[in-house]
ZAMARGU-4260 file (C-alpha; in steps of 0.2 Angstrom, whole numbers, plus 5000, padded with zeros to 4 digits):
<rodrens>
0) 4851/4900/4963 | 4852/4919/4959 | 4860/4928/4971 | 4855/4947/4974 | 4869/4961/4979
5) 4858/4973/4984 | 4857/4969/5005 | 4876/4972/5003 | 4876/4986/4993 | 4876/4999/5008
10) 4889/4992/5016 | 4900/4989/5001 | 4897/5009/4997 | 4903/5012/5015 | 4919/5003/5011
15) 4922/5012/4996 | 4918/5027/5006 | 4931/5024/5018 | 4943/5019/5008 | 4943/5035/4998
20) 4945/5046/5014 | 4959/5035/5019 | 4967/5043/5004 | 4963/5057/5002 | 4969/5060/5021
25) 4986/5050/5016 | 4987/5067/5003 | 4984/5078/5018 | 5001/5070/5027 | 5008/5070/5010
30) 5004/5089/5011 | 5011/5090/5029 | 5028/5083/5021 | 5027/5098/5012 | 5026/5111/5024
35) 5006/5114/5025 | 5003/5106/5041 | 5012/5105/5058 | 5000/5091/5063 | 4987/5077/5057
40) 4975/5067/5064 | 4960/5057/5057 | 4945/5053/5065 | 4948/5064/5079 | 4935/5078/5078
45) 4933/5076/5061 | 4936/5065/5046 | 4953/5072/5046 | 4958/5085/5057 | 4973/5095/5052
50) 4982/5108/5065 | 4993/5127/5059 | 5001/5126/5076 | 4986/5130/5088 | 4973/5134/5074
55) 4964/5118/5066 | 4956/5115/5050 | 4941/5101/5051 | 4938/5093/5035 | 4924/5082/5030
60) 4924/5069/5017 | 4909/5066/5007 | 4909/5056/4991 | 4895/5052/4980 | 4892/5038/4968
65) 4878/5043/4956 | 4879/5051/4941 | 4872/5067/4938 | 4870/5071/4957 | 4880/5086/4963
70) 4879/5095/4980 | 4874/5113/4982 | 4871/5126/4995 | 4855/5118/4998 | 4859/5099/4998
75) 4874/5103/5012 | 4863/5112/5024 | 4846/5102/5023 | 4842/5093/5038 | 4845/5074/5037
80) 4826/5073/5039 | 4809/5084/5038 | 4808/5082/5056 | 4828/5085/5061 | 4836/5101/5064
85) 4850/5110/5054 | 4861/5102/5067 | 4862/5086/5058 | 4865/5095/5040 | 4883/5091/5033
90) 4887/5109/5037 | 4879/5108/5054 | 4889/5092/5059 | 4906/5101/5053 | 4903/5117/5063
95) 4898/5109/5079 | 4905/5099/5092 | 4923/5104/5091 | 4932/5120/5099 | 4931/5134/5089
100) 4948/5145/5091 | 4954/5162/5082 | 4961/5152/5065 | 4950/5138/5062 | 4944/5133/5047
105) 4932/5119/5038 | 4934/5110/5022 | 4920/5101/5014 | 4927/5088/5003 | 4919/5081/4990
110) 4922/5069/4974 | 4911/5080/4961 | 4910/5097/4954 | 4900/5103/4965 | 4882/5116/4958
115) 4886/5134/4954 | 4882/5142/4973 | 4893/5129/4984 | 4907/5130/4969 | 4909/5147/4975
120) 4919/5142/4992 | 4930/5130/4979 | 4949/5132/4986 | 4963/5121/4977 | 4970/5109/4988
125) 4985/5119/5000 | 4978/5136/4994 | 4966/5150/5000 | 4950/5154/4991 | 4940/5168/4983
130) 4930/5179/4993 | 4910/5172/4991 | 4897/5185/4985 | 4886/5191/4996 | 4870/5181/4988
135) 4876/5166/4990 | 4885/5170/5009 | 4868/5176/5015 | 4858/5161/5008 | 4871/5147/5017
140) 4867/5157/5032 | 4848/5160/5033 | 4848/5140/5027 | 4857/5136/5045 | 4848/5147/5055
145) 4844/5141/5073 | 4861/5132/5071 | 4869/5135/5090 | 4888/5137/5094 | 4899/5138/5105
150) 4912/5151/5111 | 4901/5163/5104 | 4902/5159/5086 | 4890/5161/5073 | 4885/5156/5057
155) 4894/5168/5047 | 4910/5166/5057 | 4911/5148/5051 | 4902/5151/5034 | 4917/5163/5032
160) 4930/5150/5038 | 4920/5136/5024 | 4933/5129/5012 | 4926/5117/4998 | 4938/5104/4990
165) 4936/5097/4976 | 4946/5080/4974 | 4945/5068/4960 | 4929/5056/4957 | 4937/5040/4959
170) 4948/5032/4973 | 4959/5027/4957 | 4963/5045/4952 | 4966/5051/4969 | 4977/5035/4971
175) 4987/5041/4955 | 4991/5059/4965 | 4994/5049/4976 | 5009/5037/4967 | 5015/5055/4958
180) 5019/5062/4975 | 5026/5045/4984 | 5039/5041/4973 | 5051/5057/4974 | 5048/5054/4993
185) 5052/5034/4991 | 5068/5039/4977 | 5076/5049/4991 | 5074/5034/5002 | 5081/5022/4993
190) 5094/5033/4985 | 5090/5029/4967 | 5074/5026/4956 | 5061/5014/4964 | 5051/5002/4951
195) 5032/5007/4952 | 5027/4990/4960 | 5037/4998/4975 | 5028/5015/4974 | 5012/5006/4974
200) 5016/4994/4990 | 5023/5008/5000 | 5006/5019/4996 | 4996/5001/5003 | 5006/4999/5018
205) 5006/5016/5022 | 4985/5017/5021 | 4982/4999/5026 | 4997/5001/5040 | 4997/5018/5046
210) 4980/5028/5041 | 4967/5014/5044 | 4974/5006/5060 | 4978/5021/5066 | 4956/5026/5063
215) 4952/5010/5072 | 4961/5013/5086 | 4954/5019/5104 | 4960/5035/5103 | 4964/5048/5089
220) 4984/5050/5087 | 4992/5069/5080 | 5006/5065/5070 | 5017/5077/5066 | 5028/5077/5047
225) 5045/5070/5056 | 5033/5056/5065 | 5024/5053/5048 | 5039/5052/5038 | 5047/5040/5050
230) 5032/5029/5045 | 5034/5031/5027 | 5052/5026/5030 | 5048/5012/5038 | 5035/5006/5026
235) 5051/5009/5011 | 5060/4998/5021 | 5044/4984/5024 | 5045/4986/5004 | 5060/4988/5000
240) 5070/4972/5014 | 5080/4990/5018 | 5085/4995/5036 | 5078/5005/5047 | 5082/5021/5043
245) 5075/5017/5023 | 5092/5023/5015 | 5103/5017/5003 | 5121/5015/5011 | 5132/5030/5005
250) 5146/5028/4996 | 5159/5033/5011 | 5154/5019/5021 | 5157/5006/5009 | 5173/5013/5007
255) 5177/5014/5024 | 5172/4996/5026 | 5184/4991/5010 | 5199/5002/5015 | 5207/4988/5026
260) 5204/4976/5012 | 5216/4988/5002 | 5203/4991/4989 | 5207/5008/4983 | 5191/5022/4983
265) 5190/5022/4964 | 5188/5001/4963 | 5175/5003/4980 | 5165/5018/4969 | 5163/5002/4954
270) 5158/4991/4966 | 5148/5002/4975 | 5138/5006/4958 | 5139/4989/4954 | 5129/4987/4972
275) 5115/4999/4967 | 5112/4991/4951 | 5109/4972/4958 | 5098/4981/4970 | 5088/4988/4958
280) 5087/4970/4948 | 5082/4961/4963 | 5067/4974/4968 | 5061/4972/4953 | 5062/4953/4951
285) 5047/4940/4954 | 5044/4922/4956 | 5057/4911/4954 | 5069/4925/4949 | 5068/4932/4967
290) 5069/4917/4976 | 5086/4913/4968 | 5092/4929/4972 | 5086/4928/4990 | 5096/4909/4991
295) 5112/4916/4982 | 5111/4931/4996 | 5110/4918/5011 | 5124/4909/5004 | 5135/4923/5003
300) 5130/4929/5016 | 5137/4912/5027 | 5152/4913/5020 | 5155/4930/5025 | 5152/4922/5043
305) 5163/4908/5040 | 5177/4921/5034 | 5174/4934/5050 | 5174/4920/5062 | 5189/4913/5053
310) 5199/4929/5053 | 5193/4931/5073 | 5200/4915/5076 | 5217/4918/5070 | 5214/4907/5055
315) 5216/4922/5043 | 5224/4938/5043 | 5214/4954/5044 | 5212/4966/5030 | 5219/4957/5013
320) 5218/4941/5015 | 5202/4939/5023 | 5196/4950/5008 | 5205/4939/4996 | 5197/4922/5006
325) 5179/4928/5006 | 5180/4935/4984 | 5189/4918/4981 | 5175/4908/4991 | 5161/4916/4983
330) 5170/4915/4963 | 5171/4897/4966 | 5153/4892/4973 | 5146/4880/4962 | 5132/4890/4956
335) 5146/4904/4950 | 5160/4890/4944 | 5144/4878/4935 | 5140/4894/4924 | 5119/4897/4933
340) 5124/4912/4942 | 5135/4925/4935 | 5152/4932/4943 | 5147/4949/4942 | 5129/4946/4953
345) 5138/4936/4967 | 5151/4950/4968 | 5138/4962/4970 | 5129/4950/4983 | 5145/4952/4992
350) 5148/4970/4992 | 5128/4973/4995 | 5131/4961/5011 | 5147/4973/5016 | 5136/4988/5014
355) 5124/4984/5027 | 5130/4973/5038 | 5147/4974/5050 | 5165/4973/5043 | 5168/4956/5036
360) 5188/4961/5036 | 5192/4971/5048 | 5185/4976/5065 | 5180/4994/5065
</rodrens>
């Protein structure tokens, strides 16, 4: 029996709708990274509200789906019905109901080339606009006249203040400024390049984690750039199996941690390169692949256990030895010794296990 989409069709195009803000706002933290904003929220006042210290900037999302259809000066100030006021134009609703302080501005975002008159208040996105002529300024506000606001505002005041943004058309392009922007921020996380499929994970957590939740929750929450990119860090690290702070460990610290082993800095720097490299390998692996690097990790990892507690029960010797007990262990586990995992991927197990996790041969 045929089945017809078309009672779901609204509410699939609402979906898509607010899918495509989600990302678009996750550009507007991106942009806060950058220095652009000193806060974000989103659906606060507005779609996205974003903050210059004490002045905000309210910014409206509206994406259309048809072909051909564009909005103009007209289109963004016409009632939603014959019998409605201007209040409930696009315009109206982004003018009204919030405060209005020295500094505010409005962005109208949309996902088309807007028509000629509204393309004159066109701004790239972290950058001013043109001034508008005259024509088209006075038509915007005769077409809102009778449009009341408070702290004695007017039209003009916020028609001056109107930013239009013009993003890409699909929630696929805007996701690829998206991916472009992320992975620098994910590289110096990670301390090395990041495989796409991490990119792309840390963008879903991020809007599926971070934006969306945050928009269903009771109340609106500002983030600031160093809260927002403790979240991105934490979303590398959900990725990634990293700690919490989302870095790779430096260099020193492996050394430090080797020094009582009396591995000298120049051997630690191999090892530690040889680390970064398995890292990489195991990121990037699927499947069975993965799994058997996950196994070979835990297994390592107990004999790290068996080797500390050994060393803390006077079984072994700090420093040398117990580094000598825990490489000699791990070259002769069967996997390594039978040929199916090689030497040189069980040694960098072991030094990636000494890099994040407590001594193994010495107490600090």
């Amino acid at each position: 029996m045929p089945v017809s989409l078309a009672p779901a069709d609204g509410g699939r195009r609402s979906r898509r709708g607010f899918a495509y803000q989600d990302v678009v706002t996750l550009l507007d933290c991106l942009d806060m990274l950058d220095g652009c904003w000193t806060a974000v929220s989103w659906e606060d006042l507005e779609d996205i509200l974003c903050h210059r210290g004490d002045a905000p900037v309210y910014r409206q999302v509206k994406t259309i789906e048809e072909a051909g259809v564009r909005h103009s000066v007209a289109s963004v100030c016409r009632p939603e019905s014959p019998k409605k006021s201007v209040d409930t134009s696009y315009l109206g609703k982004l003018f009204l109901g919030k405060p209005l302080p020295d500094g505010t501005r409005f962005t109208f975002i949309v996902n088309e080339t807007p028509q000629r008159d509204l393309f004159e208040f066109a701004v790239e996105r972290s950058q001013s606009r043109e001034p508008v002529s005259a024509a088209v300024r006075d038509d915007a506000i005769s077409r809102l006249k009778g449009l009341s606001l408070p702290d004695g505002r007017d039209v003009a005041w916020c028609i001056d203040r109107l930013d239009v943004l013009v993003e890409a058309r699909t929630i696929e392009h805007v996701e690829g400024e998206v991916l472009q922007r992320l992975a620098p921020l994910v590289r110096a996380c990670l301390g090395q390049e990041p495989c796409i499929t991490e990119v792309v994970d840390v963008m879903t957590w991020l809007i599926a984690d971070c934006i969306s939740r945050q928009a269903r929750a009771l109340r609106p929450r500002h983030f600031t750039a160093d809260e927002f990119r403790a979240a991105l860090e934490e979303c590398v690290r959900k990725v990634t199996g990293r700690r919490q702070d989302g870095s790779t460990e430096l260099l020193m610290p492996l050394q430090q941690k080797l020094r009582p082993a009396g591995v000298p800095d120049t051997e630690a720097e191999g090892q530690h390169d040889a680390m970064l490299a398995f890292r990489r390998r195991r990121r990037s692996s699927i499947g069975a692949r993965r799994q058997q690097f996950d196994d070979l990790a835990d297994k390592i990892n107990s004999i790290c256990t068996v080797t500390m507690a050994k060393r803390r029960g006077g079984l072994l010797e700090a420093g040398p030895a117990a580094y000598l007990a825990t490489i000699s262990a791990v070259s002769e586990m069967p996997e390594v010794a039978g040929g199916h995992v090689s030497l040189t991927d069980a040694l960098a197990v072991l030094c990636d296990i000494t890099a994040r996790c407590q001594n193994r041969y010495a107490d600090a």
